[in-house]
C-alpha positions as a printed NumPy array, in Angstrom:
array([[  75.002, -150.17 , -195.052],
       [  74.818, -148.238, -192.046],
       [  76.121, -144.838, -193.958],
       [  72.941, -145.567, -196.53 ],
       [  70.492, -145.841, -193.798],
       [  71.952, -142.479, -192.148],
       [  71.671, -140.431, -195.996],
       [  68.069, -141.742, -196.38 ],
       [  66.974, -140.711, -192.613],
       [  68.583, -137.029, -193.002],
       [  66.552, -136.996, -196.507],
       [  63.017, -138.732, -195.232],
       [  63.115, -135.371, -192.589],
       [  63.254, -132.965, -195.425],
       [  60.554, -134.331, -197.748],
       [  58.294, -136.087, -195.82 ],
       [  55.558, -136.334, -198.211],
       [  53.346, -138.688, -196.866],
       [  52.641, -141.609, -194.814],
       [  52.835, -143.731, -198.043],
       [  56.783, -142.261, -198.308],
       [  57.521, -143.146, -195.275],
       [  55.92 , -147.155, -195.338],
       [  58.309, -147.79 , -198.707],
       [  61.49 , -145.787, -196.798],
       [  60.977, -148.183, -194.278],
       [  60.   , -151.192, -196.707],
       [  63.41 , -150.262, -198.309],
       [  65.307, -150.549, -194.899],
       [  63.749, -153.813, -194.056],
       [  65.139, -155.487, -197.166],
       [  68.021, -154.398, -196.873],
       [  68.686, -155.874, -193.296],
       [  67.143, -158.601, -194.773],
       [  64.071, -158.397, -191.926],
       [  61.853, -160.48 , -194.337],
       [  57.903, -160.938, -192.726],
       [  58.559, -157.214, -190.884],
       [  56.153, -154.205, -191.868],
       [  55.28 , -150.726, -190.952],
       [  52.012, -151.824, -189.059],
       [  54.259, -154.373, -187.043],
       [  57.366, -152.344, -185.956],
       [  54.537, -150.145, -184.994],
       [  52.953, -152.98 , -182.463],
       [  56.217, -153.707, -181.778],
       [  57.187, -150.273, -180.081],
       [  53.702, -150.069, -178.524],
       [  54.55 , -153.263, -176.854],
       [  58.277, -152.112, -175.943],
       [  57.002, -148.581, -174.541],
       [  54.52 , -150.061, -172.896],
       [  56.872, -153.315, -171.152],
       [  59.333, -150.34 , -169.957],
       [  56.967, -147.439, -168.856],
       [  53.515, -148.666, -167.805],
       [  51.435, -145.945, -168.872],
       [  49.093, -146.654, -171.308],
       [  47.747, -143.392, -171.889],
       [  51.648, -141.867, -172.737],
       [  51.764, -144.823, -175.026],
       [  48.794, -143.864, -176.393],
       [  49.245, -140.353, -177.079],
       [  52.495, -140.754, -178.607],
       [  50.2  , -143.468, -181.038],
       [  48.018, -140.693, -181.45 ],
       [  45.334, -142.577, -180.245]])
């Protein structure tokens, strides 16, 4: 599985098309780890929340957001 996930990264960074693209690569990923209940939106939350715990700078974590 792991060789799968590697071919479909080194593709996503050469076509790129959209944000849509990228939320059914990922979609794609999650079913195959079997990370039912998981979406874009929340892994998103999710590394806000980890960046945040480990660095305590709001404002890096939210320019990296693009907030």
């Amino acid at each position: 599985m792991e060789k799968i996930l590697i071919d479909d990264l080194k593709n996503l960074l050469g076509r790129l098309e959209s944000d849509e693209t990228f939320r059914k690569l990922v979609k794609k990923w999650l079913k195959k780890a079997k990370l039912n209940g998981f979406s874009t939106h929340k892994l998103r939350h999710t590394a806000a929340s980890l960046m945040y715990k480990a660095n305590k700078d709001i404002r890096a974590v939210q320019e990296i957001l693009g907030h």
